[in-house]
RODO-2510 file (C-alpha; in nm, 4 decimals, decimal comma):
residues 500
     n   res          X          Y          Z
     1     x     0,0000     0,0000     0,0000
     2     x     0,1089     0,3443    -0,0661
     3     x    -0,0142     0,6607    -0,0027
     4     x     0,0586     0,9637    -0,2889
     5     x     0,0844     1,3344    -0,1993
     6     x    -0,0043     1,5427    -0,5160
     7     x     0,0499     1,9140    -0,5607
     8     x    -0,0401     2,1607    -0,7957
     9     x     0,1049     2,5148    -0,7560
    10     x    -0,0945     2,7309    -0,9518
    11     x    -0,0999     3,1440    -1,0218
    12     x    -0,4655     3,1492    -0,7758
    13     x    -0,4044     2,8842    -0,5171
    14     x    -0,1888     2,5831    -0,4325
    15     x    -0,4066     2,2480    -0,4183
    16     x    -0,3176     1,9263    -0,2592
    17     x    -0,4387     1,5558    -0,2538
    18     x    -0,3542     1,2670    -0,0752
    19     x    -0,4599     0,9132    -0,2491
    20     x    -0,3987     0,5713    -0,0750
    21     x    -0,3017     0,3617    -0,3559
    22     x    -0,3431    -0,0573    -0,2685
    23     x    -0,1783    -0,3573    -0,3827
    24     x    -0,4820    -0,4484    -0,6706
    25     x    -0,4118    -0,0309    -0,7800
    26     x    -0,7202     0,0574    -0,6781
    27     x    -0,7430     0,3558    -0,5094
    28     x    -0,8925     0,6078    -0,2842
    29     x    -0,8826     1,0066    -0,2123
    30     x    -0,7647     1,0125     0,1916
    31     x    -0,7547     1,3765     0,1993
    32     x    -0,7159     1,7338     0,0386
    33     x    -0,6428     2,0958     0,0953
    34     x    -0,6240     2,4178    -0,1044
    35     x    -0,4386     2,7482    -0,0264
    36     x    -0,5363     3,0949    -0,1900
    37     x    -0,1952     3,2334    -0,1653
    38     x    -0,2295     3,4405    -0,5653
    39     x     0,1107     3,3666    -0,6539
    40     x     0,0318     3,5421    -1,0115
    41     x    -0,0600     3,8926    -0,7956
    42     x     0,3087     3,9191    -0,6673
    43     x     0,5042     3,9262    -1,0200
    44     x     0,6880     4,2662    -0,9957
    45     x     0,7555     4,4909    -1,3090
    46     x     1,0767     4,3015    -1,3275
    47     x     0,8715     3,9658    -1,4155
    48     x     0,9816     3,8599    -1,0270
    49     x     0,8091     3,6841    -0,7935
    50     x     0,7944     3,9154    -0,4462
    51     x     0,9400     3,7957    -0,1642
    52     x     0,6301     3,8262     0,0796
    53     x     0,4837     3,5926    -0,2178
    54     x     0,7657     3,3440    -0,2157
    55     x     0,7183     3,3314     0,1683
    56     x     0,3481     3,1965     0,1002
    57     x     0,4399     2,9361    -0,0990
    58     x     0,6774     2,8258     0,1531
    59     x     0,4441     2,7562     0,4211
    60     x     0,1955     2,6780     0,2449
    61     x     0,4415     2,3626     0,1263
    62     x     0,5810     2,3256     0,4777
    63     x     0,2384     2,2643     0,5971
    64     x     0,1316     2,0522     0,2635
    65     x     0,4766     1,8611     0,3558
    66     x     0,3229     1,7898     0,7125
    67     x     0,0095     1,6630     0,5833
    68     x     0,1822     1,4344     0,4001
    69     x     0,4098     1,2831     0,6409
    70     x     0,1286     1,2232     0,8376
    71     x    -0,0395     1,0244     0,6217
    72     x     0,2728     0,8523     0,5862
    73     x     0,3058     0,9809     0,1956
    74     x     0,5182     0,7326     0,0278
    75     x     0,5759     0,9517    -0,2787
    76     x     0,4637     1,3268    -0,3549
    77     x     0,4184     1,4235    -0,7066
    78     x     0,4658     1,8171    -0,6995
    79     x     0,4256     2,0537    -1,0340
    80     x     0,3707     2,4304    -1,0624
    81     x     0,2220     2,6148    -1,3185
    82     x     0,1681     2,9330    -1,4856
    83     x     0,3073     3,1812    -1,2393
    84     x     0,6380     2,9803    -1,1755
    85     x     0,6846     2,9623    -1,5639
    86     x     0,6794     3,3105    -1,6116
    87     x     0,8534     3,4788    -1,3447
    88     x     1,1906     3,4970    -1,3921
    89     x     1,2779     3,4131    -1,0723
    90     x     1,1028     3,1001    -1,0768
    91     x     1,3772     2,8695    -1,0372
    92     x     1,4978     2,9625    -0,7467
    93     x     1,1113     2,8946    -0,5578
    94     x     1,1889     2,5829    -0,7027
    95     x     1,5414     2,5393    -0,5271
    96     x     1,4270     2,6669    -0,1889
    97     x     1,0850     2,4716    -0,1624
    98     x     1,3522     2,1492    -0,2515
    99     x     1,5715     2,3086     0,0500
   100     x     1,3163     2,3789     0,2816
   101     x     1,0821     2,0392     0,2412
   102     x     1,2768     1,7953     0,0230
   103     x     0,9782     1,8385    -0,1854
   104     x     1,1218     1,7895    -0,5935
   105     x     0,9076     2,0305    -0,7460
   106     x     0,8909     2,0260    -1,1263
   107     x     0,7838     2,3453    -1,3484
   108     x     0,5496     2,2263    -1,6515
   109     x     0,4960     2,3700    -1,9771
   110     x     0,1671     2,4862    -2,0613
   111     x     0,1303     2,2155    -2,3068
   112     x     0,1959     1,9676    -2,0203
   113     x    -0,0591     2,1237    -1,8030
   114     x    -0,3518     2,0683    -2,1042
   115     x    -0,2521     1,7113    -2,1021
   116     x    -0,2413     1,6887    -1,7573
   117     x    -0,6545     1,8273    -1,7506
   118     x    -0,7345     1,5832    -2,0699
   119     x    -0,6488     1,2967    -1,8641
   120     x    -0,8154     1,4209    -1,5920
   121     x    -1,1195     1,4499    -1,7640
   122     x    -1,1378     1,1538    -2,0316
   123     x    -1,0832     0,9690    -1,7503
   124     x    -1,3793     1,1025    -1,5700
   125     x    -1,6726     1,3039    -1,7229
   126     x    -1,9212     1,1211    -1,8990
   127     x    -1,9370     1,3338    -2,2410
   128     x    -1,6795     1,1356    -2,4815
   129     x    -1,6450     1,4826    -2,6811
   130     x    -1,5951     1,8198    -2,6053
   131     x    -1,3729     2,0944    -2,5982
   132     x    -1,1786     2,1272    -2,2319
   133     x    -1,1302     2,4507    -2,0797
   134     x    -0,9174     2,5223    -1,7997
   135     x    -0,8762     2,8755    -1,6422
   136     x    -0,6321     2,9641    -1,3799
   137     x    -0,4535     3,2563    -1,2503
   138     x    -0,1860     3,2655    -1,5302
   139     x    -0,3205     3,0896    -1,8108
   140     x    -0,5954     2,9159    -1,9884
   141     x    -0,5970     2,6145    -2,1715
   142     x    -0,7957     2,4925    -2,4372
   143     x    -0,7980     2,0925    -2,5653
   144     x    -1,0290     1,9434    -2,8019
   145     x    -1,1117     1,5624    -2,6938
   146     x    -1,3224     1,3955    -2,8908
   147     x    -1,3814     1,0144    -2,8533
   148     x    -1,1650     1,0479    -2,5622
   149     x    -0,8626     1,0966    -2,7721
   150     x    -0,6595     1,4118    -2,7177
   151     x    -0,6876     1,6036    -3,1226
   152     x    -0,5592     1,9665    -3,0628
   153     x    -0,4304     2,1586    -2,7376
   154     x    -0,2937     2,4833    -2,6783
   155     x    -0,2150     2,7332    -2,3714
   156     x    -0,2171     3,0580    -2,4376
   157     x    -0,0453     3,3176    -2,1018
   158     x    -0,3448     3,4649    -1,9708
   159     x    -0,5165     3,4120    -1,6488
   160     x    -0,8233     3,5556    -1,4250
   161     x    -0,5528     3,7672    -1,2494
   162     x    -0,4135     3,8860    -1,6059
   163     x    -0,7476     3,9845    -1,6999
   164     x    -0,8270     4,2022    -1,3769
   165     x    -0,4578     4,3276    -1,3597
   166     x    -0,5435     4,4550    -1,7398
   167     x    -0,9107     4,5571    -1,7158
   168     x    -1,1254     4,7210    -1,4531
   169     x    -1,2904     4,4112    -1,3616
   170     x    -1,3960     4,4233    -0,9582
   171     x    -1,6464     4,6641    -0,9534
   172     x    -1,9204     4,7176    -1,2318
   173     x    -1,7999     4,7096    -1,6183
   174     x    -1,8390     4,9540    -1,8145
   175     x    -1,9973     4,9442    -2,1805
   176     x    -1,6447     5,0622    -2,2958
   177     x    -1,4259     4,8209    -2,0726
   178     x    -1,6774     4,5204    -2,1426
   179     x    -1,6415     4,6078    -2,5386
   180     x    -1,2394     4,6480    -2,5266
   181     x    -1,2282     4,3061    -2,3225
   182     x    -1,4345     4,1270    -2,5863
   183     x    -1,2119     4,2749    -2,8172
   184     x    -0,8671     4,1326    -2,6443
   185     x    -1,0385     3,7623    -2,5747
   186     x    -1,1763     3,7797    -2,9428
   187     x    -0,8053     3,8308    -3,0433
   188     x    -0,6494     3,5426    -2,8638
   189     x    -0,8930     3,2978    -2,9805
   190     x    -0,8025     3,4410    -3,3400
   191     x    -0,4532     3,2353    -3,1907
   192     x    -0,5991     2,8970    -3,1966
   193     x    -0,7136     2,8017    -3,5449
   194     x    -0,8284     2,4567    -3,5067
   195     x    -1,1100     2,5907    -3,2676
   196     x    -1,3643     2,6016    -3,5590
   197     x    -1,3041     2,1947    -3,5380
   198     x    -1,4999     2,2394    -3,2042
   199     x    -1,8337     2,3605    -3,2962
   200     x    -2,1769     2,2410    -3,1233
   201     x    -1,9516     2,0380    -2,9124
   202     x    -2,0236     2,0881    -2,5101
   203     x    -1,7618     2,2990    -2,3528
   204     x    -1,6348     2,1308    -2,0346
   205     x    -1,4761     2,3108    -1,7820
   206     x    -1,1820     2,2566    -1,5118
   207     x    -1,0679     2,4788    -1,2139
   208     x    -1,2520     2,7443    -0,9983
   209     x    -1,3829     3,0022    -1,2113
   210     x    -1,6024     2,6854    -1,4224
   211     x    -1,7126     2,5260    -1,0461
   212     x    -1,8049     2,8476    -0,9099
   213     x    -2,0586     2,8571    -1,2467
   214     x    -2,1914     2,5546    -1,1299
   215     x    -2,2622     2,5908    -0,7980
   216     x    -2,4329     2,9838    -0,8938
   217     x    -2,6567     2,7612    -1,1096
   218     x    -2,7055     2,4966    -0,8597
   219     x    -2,7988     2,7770    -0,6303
   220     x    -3,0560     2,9543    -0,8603
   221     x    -3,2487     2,5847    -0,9535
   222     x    -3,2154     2,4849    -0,6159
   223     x    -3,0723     2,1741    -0,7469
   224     x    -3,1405     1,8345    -0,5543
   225     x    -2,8007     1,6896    -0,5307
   226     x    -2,4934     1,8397    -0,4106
   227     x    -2,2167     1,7252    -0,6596
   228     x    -2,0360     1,9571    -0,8724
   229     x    -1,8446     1,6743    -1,0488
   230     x    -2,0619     1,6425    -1,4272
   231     x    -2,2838     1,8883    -1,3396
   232     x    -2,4369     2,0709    -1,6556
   233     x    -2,5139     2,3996    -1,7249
   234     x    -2,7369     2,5398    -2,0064
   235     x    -2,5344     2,8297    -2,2355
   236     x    -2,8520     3,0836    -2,1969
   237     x    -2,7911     3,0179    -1,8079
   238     x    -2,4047     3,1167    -1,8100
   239     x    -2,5253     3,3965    -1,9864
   240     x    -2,7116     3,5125    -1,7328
   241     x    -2,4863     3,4489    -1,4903
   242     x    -2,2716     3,6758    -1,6730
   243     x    -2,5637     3,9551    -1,7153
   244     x    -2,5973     4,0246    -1,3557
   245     x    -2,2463     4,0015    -1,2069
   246     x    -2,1099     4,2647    -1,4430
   247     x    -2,3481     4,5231    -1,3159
   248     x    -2,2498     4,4261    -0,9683
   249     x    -1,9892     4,5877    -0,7184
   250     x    -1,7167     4,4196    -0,5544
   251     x    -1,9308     4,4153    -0,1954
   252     x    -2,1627     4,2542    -0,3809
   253     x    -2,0186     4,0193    -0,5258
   254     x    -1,8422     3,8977    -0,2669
   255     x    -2,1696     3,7640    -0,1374
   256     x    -2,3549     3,6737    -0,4525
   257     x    -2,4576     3,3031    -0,3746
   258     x    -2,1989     3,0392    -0,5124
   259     x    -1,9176     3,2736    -0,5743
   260     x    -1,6422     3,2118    -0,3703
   261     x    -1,5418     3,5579    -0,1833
   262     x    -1,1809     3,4917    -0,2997
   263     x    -1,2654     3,5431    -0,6789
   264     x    -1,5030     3,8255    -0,6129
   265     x    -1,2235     4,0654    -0,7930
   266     x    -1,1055     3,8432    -1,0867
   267     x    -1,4170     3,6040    -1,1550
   268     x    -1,6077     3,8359    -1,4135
   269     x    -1,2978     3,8121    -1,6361
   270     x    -1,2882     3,4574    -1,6565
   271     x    -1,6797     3,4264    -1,6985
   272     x    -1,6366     3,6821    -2,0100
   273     x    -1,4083     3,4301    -2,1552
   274     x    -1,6016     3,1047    -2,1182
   275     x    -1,9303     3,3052    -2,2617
   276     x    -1,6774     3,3998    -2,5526
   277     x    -1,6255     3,0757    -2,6100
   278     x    -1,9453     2,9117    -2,5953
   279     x    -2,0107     3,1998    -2,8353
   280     x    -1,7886     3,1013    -3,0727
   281     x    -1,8068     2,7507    -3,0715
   282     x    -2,1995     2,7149    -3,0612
   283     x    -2,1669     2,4977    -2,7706
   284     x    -2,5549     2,4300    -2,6124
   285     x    -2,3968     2,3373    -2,2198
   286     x    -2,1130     2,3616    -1,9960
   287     x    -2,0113     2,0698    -1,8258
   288     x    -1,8125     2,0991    -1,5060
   289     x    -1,5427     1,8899    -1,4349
   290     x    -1,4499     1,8587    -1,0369
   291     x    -1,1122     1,6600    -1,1330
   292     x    -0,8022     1,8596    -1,3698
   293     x    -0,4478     1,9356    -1,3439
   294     x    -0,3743     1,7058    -1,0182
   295     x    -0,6518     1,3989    -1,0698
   296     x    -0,4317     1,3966    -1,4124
   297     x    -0,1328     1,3715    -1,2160
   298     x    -0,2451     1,0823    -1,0593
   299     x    -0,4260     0,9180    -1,3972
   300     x    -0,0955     0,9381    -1,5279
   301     x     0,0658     0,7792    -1,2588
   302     x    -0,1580     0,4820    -1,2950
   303     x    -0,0521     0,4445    -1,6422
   304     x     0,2659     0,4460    -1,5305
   305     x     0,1803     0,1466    -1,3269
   306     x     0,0245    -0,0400    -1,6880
   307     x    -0,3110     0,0320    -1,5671
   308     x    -0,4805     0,1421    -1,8777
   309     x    -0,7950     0,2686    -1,9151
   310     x    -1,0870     0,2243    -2,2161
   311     x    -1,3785     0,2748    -2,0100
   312     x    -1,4031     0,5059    -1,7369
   313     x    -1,7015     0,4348    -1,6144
   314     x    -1,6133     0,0850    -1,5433
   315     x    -1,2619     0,2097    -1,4370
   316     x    -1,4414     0,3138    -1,1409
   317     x    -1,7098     0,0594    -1,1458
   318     x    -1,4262    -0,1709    -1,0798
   319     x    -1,2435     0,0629    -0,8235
   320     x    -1,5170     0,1223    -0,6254
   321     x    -1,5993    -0,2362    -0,5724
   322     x    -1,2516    -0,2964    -0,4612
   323     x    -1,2590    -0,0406    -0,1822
   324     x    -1,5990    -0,1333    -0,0548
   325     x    -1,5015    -0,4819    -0,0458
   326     x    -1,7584    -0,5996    -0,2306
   327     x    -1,7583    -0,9768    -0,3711
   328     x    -1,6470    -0,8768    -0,7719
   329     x    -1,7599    -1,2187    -0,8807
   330     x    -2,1054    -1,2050    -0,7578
   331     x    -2,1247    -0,8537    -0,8687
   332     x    -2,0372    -0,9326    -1,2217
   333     x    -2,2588    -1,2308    -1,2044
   334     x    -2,5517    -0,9994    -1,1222
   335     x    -2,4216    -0,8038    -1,3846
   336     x    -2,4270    -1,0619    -1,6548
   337     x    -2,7549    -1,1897    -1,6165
   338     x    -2,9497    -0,8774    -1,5435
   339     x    -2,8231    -0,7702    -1,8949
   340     x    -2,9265    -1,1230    -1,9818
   341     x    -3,2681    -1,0222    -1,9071
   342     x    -3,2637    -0,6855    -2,0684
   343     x    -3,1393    -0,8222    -2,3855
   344     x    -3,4088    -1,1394    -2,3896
   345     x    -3,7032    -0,9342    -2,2833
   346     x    -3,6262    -0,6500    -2,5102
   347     x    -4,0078    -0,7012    -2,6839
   348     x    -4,1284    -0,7085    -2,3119
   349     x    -3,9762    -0,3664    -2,1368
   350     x    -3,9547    -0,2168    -2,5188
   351     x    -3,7200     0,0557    -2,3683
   352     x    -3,4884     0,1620    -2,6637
   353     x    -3,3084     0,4187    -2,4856
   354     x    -2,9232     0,3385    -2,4006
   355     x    -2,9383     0,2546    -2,0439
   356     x    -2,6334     0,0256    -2,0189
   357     x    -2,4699     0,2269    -1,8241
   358     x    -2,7361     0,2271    -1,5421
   359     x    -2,7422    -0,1212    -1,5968
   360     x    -2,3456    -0,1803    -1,5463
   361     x    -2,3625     0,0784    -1,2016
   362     x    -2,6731    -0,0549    -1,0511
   363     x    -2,5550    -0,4436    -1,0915
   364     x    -2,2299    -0,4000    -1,0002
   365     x    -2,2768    -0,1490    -0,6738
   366     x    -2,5920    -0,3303    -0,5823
   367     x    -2,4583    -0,4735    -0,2633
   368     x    -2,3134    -0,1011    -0,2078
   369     x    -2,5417    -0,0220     0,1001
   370     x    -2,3817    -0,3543     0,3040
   371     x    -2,0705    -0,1431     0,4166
   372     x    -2,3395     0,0564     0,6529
   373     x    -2,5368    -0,2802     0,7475
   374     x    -2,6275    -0,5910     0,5710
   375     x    -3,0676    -0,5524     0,7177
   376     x    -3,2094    -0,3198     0,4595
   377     x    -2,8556    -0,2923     0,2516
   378     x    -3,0925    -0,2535    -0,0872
   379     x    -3,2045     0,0992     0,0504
   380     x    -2,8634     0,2309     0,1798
   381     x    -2,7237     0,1567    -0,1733
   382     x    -2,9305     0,4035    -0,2730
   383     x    -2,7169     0,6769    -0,0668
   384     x    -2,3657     0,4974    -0,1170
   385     x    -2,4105     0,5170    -0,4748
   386     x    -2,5426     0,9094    -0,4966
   387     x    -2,2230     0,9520    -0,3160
   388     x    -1,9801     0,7662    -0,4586
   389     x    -1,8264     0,9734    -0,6604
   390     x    -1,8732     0,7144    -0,9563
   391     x    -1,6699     0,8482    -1,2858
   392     x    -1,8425     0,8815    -1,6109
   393     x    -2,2182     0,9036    -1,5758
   394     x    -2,4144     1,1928    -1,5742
   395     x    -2,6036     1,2860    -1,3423
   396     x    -2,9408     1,1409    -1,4672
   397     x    -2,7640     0,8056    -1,5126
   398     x    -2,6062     0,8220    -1,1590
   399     x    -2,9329     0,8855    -0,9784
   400     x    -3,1410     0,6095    -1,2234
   401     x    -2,8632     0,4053    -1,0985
   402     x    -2,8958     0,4563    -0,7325
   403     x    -3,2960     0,4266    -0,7828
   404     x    -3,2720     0,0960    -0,9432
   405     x    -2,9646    -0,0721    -0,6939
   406     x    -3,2029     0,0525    -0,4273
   407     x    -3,5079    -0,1459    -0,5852
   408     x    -3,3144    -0,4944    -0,6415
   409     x    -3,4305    -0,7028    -0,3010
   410     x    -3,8218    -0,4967    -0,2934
   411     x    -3,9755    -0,3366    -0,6206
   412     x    -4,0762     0,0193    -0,3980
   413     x    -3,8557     0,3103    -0,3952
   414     x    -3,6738     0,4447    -0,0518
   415     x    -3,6655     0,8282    -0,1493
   416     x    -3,9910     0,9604    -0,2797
   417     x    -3,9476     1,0374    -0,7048
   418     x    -4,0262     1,4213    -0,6924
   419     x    -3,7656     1,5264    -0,5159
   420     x    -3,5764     1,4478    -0,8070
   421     x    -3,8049     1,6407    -1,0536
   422     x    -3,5751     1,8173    -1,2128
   423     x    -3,3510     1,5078    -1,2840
   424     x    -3,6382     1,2797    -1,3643
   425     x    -3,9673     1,3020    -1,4938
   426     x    -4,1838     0,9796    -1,5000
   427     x    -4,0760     0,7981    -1,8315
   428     x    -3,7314     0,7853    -1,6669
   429     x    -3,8940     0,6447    -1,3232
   430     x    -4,1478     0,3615    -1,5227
   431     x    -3,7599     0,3070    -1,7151
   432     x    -3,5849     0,2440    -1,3407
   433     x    -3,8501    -0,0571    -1,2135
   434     x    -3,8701    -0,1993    -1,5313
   435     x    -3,4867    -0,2475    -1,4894
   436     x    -3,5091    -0,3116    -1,1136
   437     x    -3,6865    -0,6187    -1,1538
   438     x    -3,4236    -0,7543    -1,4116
   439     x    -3,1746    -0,6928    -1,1216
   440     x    -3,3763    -0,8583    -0,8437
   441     x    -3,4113    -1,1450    -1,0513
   442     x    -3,0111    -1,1662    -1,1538
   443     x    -2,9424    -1,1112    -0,7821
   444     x    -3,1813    -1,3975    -0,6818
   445     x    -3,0428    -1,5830    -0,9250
   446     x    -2,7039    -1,5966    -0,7696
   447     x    -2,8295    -1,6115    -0,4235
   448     x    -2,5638    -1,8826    -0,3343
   449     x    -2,2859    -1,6605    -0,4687
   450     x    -2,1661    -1,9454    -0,6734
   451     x    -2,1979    -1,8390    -1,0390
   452     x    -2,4080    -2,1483    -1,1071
   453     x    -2,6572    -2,0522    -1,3540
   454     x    -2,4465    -2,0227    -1,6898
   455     x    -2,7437    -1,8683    -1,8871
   456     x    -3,0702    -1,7896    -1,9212
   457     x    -3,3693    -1,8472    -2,2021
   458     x    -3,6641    -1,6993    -2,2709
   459     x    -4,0223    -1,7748    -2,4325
   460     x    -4,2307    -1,4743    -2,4452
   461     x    -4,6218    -1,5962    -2,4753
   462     x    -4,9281    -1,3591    -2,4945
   463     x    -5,0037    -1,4200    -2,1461
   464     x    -4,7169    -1,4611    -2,0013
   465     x    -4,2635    -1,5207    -1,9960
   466     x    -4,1089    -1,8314    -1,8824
   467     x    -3,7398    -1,7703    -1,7532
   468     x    -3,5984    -2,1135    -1,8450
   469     x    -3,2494    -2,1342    -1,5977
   470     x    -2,9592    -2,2992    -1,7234
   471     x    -2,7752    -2,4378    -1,4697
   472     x    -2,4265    -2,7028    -1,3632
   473     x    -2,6239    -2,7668    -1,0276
   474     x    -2,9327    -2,8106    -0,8696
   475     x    -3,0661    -2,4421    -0,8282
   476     x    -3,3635    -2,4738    -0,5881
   477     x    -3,2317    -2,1805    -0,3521
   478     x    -3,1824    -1,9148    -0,6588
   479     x    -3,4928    -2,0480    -0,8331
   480     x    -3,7025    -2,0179    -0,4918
   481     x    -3,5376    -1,6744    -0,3875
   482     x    -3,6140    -1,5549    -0,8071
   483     x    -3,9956    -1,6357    -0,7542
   484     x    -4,0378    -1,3752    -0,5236
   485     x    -4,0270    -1,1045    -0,7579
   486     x    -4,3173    -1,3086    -0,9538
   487     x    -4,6279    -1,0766    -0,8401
   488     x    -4,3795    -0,7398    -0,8980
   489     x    -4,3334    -0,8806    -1,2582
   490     x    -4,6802    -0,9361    -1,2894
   491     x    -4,7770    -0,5663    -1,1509
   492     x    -4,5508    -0,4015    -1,3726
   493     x    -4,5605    -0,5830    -1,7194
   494     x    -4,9414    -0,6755    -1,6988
   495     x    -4,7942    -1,0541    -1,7412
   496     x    -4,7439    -1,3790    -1,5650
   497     x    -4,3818    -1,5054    -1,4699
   498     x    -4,2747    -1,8269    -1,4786
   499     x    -3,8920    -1,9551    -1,3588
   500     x    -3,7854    -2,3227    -1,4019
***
């Protein structure tokens, strides 16, 4: 077992996470901690970093270094960013955070630092296209994924605290500052030809000036679940955002609802350039991305380890699993013949949507709720998945997913449907118990935990199915257990079951 300190020194704030890394590489986030120190704000008109700024960075790594030896950090990946790279006195930060912690800090380029936030994000959001966007204090960075392959990236030196340094930003814009902005974020984006090659794709955003959109817009729909991490936001609705903070003073701002007081001074800059953008590249929705520059870090120090990745979601899947301590060959078991079902009984449920992905999360994380207690495990799942932090899925997917895990030992719901309104409306619930009693079934039908049905057949009559079980033993306890979820069936299809 190992434990891995990561740290990303950026131009706003210096960011650090601890992940215990096991034996099997799977994994799990122990701890983490951010310090606003603006690095970027203390570059003199020598292109120096000030001293009272170089002293922040030191103890903000001294303390980062004591976080880490507490968890008993067996390796500590540190990189800095923008603000390092251009100051000319960068190197020697560098030399005295080595001096002062033993911490081997490495400056990376800005091309580095895109790659860094691809990986970060094709390893967890659930769009397979889109164009990445990652502000910080120095820089921005644009990458166009699509098919979660890395096609273009570029970084271009200019931050949130370049934009308010050069424009009067913190208190209400002016028509003539606004139009002289647009005119300067127009012109870099002139830089990066290829960008036409993004058009109607979603724009998905890393780092704090793209969360702090999301949680405004959580705030205004008074959105039912707190997680940041895939959240989406319609392009009318940044708009808007963007609309009422640039009439607004700094005191105001500071305690506009979602914006973090910190970014108060520098955030409308940043919003002006993701509206530019979504502007220019027709995009219909943000997506926010929790994970970038250090999640990357650690992606690409599991590839470093051969652990390569094709599937995200199932990345995770598999992770999570692992760290509950779930049994992975039931799970995948469940897994095999619930989609069994679904495939057989397609002319049954006649659901056409893709919905394999609730499928795979729901039959694999079933058992989820057991690390609470095994007596009414089914209806814990229901939280442990919501808050799993499951890679991949969108939101819809991970709450249909929590829904139908909940639903796979009783065919009734823990959490009342209309909470979730603006997540689900009732084609999505009939969608959930029509694949909750596929999962029952499956489950049933491994009640042993041996794996001893090998397949499953179907005859579909016009009163009724008959599951015909395929099986190396006798299996009276699965076949017994599976027969419970006969009247369920019944309720919900209109049709009698039969299981032999």
């Amino acid at each position: 077992m190992d434990t891995i300190g990561i740290i990303d020194m950026g131009s706003n704030s210096v960011r650090l996470i601890l992940v215990r890394v096991f034996k099997d590489l799977s994994f799990r986030l122990m701890d983490e901690h951010k310090e606003s120190i603006r690095l970027g704000d203390g570059i003199d008109e020598f292109s120096n970093l000030k001293e009272d700024k170089i002293q922040d960075a030191l103890k903000t790594m001294k303390m980062f270094k004591r976080l880490c030896d507490a968890q008993n950090a067996t390796k500590i990946i540190a990189v800095a960013t923008a603000a390092v790279r251009k100051a000319n006195n960068g190197q020697e930060l560098i030399d005295r955070i080595y001096d002062e912690t033993n911490i081997d800090m490495k400056v990376i380029s800005g091309k580095d630092e895109a790659y860094f936030d691809y990986l970060a994000v094709s390893h967890s959001v659930f769009s397979k296209d889109g164009l990445i966007l990652d502000i910080g204090g120095g820089s921005f960075e644009l990458v166009l994924m699509k098919n979660r392959e890395l096609i273009e990236s570029v970084s271009i030196p200019m931050g949130s605290i370049d934009f308010a340094q050069k424009f009067k930003i913190k208190d209400p814009l002016t028509k003539d500052e606004e139009k002289k902005m647009i005119k300067f974020i127009s012109d870099k984006l002139k830089e990066v030809p290829w960008l036409k090659s993004a058009k109607n794709l979603p724009l998905i955003g890393v780092g704090g000036t793209l969360r702090n959109i999301g949680k405004i817009n959580m705030l205004k729909r008074n959105y039912p679940i707190d997680i940041l991490h895939n959240y989406e936001v319609k392009t009318d609705e940044v708009f808007e955002i963007y609309d009422e903070l640039k009439a607004m003073d700094y005191e105001s701002k500071k305690t506009y609802p979602g914006l973090s007081s910190d970014r108060a001074d520098i955030f409308i800059g940043s919003l002006s350039l993701v509206s530019a953008i979504m502007k220019q590249i027709n995009s219909d929705k943000l997506i926010v991305s929790g994970k970038g520059v250090r999640e990357g870090l650690f992606y690409n120090y599991l590839l470093d380890k051969n652990v390569y990745v094709d599937n995200p979601l199932m990345l995770s899947l598999e992770n999570t699993t692992k760290i509950m301590g779930l049994d992975l060959v039931h799970s995948y078991q469940v897994r095999k013949l619930t989609k069994r079902l679904f495939d057989l009984l397609k002319p049954v449920h006649k659901i056409t949507d893709d919905v394999g992905n609730i499928i795979d999360t729901s039959s694999l994380l079933h058992d989820a709720g057991i690390i609470i207690n095994y007596y009414n495990h089914h209806r814990n799942s229901f939280f442990v998945i919501l808050n799993s932090q499951v890679n991949g899925l969108s939101h819809k997917e991970l709450l249909m997913s929590a829904y139908t895990a909940s639903m796979h030992r009783k065919n009734k719901a823990l959490e009342n449907y209309s909470r979730y309104k603006l997540l689900l409306d009732s084609e999505d619930v009939q969608k959930i118990k029509k694949i909750a009693i596929f999962l029952r079934i499956a489950e049933s039908l491994d009640k042993s935990m041996s794996c001893i049905v090998s397949d499953l057949e179907i005859e579909i009559k016009k009163d009724k199915v008959i599951i015909k079980v395929i099986s190396k033993d006798n299996p009276e306890v699965e076949l017994n257990d599976a027969r419970t979820a006969i009247s369920a069936f019944k309720k919900l299809y209109k049709l009698d079951l039969v299981i032999e």
